[in-house]
C-alpha positions as CSV (number, residue, x, y, z in Angstrom):
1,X,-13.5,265.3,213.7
2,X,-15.2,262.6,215.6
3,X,-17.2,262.3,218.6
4,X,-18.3,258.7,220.0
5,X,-20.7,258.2,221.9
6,X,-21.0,256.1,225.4
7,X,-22.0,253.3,223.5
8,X,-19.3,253.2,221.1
9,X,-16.7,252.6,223.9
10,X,-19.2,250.2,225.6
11,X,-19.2,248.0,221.7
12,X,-15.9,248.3,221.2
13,X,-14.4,247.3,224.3
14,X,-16.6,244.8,225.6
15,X,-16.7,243.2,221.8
16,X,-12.7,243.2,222.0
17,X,-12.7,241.2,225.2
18,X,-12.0,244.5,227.5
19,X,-13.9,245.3,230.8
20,X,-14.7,249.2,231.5
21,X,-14.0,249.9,234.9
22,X,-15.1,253.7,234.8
23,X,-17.0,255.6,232.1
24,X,-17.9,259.0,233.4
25,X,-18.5,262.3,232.1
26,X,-16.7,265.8,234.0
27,X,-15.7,269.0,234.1
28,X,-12.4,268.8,236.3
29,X,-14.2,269.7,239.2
30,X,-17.4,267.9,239.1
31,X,-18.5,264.5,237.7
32,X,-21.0,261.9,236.4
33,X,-21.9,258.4,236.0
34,X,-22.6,257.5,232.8
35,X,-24.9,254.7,231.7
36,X,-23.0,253.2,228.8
37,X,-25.9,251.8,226.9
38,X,-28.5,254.3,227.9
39,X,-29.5,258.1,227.6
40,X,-27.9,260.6,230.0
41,X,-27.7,264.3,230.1
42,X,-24.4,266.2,231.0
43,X,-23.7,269.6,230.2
44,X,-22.2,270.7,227.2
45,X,-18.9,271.9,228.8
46,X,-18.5,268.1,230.1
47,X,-15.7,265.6,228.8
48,X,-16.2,261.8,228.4
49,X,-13.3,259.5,230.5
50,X,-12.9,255.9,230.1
51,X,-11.1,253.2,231.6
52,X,-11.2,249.8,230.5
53,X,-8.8,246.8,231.4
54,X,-7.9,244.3,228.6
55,X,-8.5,240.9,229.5
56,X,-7.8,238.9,226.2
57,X,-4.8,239.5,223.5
58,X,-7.1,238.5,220.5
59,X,-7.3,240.8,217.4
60,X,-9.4,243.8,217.5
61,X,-12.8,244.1,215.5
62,X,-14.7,246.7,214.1
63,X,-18.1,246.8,217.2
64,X,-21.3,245.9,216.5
65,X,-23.9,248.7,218.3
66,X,-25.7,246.5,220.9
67,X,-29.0,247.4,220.2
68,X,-28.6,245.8,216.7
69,X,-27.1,242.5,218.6
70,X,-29.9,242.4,220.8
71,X,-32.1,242.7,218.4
72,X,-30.6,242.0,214.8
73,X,-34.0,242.8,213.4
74,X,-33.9,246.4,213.3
C-alpha cells in the first residue's frame, strides 16, 4: 500500500523532465487546487489527479524531495 504525497508527483515529474499541467484533489463532483509543494487540506473522501506532459525522453530517476534540494542541509 502506498500513498504519495503532492510533492512526490511534483519531485518526480519535474526531476524527470515532465511539466504538471493539473494536480488537484476531488470527489467526482467537487474539486481543489492543490499546491504541490505546500500544505493543503481536502477531505478525507477526496482523490488526488494528476496530469503531467513529458517533455524529454531521458531515463527516469529516483526524485529528490525539493525541500532537501533547496536546502541540502537539512
Amino acid at each position: 500500500f502506498f500513498c504519495p504525497q503532492p510533492t512526490f508527483y511534483y519531485d518526480f515529474y519535474t526531476q524527470n523532465g515532465w511539466e504538471i499541467e493539473k494536480l488537484i484533489a476531488t470527489d467526482g463532483e467537487r474539486y481543489a487546487e492543490v499546491p504541490p509543494t505546500g500544505r493543503f487540506k481536502a477531505p478525507a473522501e477526496y482523490s488526488l489527479y494528476v496530469v503531467a506532459r513529458r517533455h524529454s525522453p531521458a531515463n527516469l530517476v529516483f526524485p529528490v524531495q525539493e525541500k532537501y534540494r533547496r536546502n541540502p542541509t537539512l
